[in-house]
N, C-alpha and C positions, 0 to 999 in steps of 0.2 A: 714090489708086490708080485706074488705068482700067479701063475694062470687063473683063468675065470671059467667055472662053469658054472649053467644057470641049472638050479632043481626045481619039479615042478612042485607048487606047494598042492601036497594029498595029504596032511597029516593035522592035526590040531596042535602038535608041536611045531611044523613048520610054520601054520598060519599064525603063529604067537610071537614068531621072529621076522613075520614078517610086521605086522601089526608094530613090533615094538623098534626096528629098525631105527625110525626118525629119533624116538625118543633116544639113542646113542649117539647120533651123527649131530643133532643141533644142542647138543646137551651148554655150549660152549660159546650158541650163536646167543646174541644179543636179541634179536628180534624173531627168532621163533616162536611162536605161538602151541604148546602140546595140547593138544586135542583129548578129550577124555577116550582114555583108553578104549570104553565100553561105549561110544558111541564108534568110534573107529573099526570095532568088530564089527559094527551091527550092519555099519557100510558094505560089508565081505559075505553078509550073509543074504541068502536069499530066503531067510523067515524073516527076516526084518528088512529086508530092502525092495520094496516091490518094484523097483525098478528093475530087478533081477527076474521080474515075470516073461520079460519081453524080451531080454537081452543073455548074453552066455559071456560069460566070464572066464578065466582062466588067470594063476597066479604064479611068478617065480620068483624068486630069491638068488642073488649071483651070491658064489662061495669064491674065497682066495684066500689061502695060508690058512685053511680050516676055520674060517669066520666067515658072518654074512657081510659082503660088501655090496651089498646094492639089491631092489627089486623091481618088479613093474607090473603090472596086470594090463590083457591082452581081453580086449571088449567090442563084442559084435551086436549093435544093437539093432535089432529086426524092424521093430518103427522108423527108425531113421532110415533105413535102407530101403524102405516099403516106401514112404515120402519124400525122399530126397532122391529114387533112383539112381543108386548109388550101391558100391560094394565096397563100404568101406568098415575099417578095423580099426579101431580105436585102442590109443595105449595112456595107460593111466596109473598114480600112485608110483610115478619114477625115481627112485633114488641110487645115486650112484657116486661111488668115491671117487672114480677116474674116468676118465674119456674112455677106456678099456673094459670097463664094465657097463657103462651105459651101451655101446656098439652090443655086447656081447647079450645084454636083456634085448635091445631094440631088433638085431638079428633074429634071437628064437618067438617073439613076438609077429614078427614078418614071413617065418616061416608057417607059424599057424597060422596067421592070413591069408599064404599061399595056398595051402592045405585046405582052407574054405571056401576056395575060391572067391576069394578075395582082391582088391586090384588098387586098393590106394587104404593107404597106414596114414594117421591123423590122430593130432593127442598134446599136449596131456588134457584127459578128461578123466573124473576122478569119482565116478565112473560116468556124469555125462553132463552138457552143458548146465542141465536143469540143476546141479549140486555144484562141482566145484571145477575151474575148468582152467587151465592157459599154464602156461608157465613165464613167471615174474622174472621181464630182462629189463623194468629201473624201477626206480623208487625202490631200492634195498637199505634206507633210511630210516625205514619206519615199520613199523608193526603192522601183521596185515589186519585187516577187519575180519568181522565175523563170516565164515563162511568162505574166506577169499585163499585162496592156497599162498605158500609162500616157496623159496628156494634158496640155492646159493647163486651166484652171478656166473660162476661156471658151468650150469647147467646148457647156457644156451650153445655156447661153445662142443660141448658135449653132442648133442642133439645133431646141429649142423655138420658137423665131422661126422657124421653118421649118413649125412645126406638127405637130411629134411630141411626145408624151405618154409618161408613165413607163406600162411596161409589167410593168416586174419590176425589181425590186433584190439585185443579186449581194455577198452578204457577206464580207469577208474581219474574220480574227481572229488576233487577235497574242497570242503567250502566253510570258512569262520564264519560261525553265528555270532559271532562277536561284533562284527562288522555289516551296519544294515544292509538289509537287500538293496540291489539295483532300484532306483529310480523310476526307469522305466517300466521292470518288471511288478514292482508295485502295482503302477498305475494302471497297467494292461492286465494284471489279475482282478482289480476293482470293479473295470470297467467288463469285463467279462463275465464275474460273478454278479452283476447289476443286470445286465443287457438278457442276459441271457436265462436267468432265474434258478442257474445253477445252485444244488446245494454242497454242500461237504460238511461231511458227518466223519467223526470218529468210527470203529472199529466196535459192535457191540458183541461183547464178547458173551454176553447172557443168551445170545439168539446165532451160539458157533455154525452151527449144519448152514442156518440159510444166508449168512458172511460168509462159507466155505463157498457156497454156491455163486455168490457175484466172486469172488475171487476165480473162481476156475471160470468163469464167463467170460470177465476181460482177459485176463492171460491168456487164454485160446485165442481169442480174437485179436487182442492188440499186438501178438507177439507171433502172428503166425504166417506172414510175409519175412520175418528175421530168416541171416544168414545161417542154419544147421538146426532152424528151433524144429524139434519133435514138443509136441503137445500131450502135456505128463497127464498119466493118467490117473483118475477119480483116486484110485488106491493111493498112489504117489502124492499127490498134491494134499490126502485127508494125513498122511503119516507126515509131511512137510509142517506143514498145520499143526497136529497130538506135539512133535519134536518142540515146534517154535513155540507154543502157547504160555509156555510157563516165563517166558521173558517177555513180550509182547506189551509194550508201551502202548494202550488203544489212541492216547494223545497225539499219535504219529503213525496211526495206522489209517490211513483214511480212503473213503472212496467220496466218487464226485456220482453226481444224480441229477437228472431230468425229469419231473415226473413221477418218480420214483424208480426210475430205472437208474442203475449202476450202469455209467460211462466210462469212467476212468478210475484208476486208483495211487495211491503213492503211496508206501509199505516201506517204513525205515525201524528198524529194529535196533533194540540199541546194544553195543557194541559187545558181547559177554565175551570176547576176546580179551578187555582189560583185567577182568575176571578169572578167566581161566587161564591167566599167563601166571597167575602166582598160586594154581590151583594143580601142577605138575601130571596130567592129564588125570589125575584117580579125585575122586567123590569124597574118599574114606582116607585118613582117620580125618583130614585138616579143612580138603577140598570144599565138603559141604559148609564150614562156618563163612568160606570165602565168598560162595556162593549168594549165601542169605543174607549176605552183607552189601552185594551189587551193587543198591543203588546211592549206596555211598561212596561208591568206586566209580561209576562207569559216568562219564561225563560227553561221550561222544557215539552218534548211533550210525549204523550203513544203512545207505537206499537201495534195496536189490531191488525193487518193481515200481517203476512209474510207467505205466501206459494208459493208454486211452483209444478206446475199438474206435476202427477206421472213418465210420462215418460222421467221426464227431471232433477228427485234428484240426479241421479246421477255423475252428470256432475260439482257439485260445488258451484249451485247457492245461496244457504243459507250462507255460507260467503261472496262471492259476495253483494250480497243485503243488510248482516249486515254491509260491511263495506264501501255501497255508501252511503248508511241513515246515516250512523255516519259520515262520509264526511260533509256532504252535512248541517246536523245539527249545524254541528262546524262551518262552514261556515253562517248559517243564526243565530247566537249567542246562541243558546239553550246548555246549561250548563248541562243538565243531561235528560234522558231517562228510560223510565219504559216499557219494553217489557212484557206484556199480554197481555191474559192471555195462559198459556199454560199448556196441562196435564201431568201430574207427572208421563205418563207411556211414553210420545213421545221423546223417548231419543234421538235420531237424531236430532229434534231440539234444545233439550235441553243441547246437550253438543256444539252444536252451538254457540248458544249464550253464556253460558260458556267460552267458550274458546274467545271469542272476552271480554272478561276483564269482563260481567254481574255478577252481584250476589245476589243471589234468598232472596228478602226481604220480601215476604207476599204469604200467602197461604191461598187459600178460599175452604171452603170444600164444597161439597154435599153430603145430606145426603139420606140413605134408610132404609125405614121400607117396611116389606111384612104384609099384610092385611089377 
């Protein structure tokens, strides 16, 4: 392989090579997932990414023997830095053929950090924890869920020879609905849903604004002591929302209630990952029949959001919640479940779901280097 150099993407032709890169590199892999082309643009664009309100982006392509070997995006986001007091730069959408080329994108990435006075590099985020975030160093056995990035095993090897250091580790946990719930867990959601006059309601998807409105109440609150969480905003979280609605199981979408107040929520989606893996990222000509066909396909769903606002963990809800989604799943015929992602220090959750029968199949890291 020849030299490396990285181009900035300025063109609509380069951002097309960059966009379609993966679909080259895992053309071969068993367990890549391609992402529809045209939502993967929309990620790059700031008319459609409102998370690009807040944040600055930048994009390269590495070249070698007159091809593209590799990319990465270089991301400063202003919230997080405002809230975390912090200067930091974040790098995302990494691919790279060799340890030579990842050095050669993570280098001109560090130097725009520098340039912004910047003082610690952190990543992969793609483009931030709120979407899709770590890079996959086990569980390369298996397909990743919806929403969950995936890679090669050499990647981490890559990264660290560059001189990044684990930062934090994102868990993910696999749980057979096949297999009853825990015992215990059972009986301590009964006994909680009794005691306490808790309700839990499905997802009403006829009254969307004001379900947008408790969704963005708990995630604020339950999620805002997390390690690196910035709190998406209104914009972000309604286009999150428009993107997911059209797959949105409300049988497994649920929020828990006091009163009528929204406490806690558990949001498992079901997997269009199985779907779009024989859907070769395009819509058109075959994509769509694949599509309307789901839920004859998709027999397993991911948990991205279980929380429950602070003043109310104490009371029980987290087995509660784990074991009306497994309910409720077994009932609408889904066969297994992937609760992510979660961090490797939130042990309260994590022995949560643990103890409801999960077990921890894939771990994504992030990485940091100081500048």
């Amino acid at each position: 392989m020849g030299p490396v150099r990285t181009v900035s993407v300025t063109t609509a032709q380069l951002t097309r090579q960059f966009v379609e890169l993966p679909y080259a590199m895992y053309a071969g892999d068993a367990h890549w997932v391609p992402p529809l082309r045209r939502d993967e643009r929309r990620r790059l664009s700031r008319q459609h990414n409102p998370f690009l309100a807040h944040a600055d982006m930048d994009l390269w392509i590495a070249q070698s023997d007159g091809r593209v070997a590799g990319r990465i995006a270089a991301i400063e986001d202003r919230l997080h830095n405002e809230k975390h007091g912090e200067r930091v730069t974040w790098f995302g959408f990494l691919e790279a053929e060799t340890a030579a080329t990842a050095e050669a994108l993570l280098t001109t990435v560090e130097e725009w950090a520098d340039a912004r006075g910047c003082r610690i590099m952190r990543g992969p985020a793609n483009p931030s924890l709120n979407e899709s975030a770590g890079l996959l160093v086990d569980g390369f056995d298996a397909d990743p869920s919806i929403l969950m990035p995936y890679n090669p095993p050499e990647y981490a090897a890559f990264v660290e020879s560059a001189g990044y250091r684990k930062v934090k580790d994102l868990l993910a946990w696999s749980l057979d609905l096949s297999v009853p719930i825990a015992d215990r867990i059972a009986r301590l959601a009964a006994r909680v849903k009794q005691r306490r006059g808790i309700v839990v309601r499905p997802i009403d998807l006829r009254q969307f604004d004001r379900e947008l409105a408790n969704l963005q109440a708990i995630y604020r609150a339950a999620w805002d002591e997390n390690w690196g969480f910035v709190p998406p905003t209104d914009a972000e979280i309604k286009q999150l929302a428009v993107d997911l609605r059209p797959i949105v199981d409300p049988e497994i979408a649920l929020f828990a209630e006091i009163d009528g107040r929204a406490i806690g929520c558990a949001i498992a989606l079901p997997d269009l990952n199985q779907v779009l893996k024989r859907m070769n990222g395009r819509l058109f000509p075959f994509g769509l029949w694949h599509f309307l066909r789901r839920a004859s396909v998709i027999d397993q769903v991911r948990l991205p959001l279980l929380g429950v606002v602070a003043e109310y963990r104490h009371i029980g809800l987290y087995p509660l919640l784990i074991a009306e989604i497994f309910r409720r799943g077994v009932a609408r015929g889904y066969r297994r479940a992937e609760l992510s992602w979660t961090l490797e220090d939130n042990h309260a959750v994590n022995a949560g779901i643990e103890a409801a029968g999960a077990v921890r199949t894939k771990t994504y890291r992030l990485y940091e280097k100081r500048l």
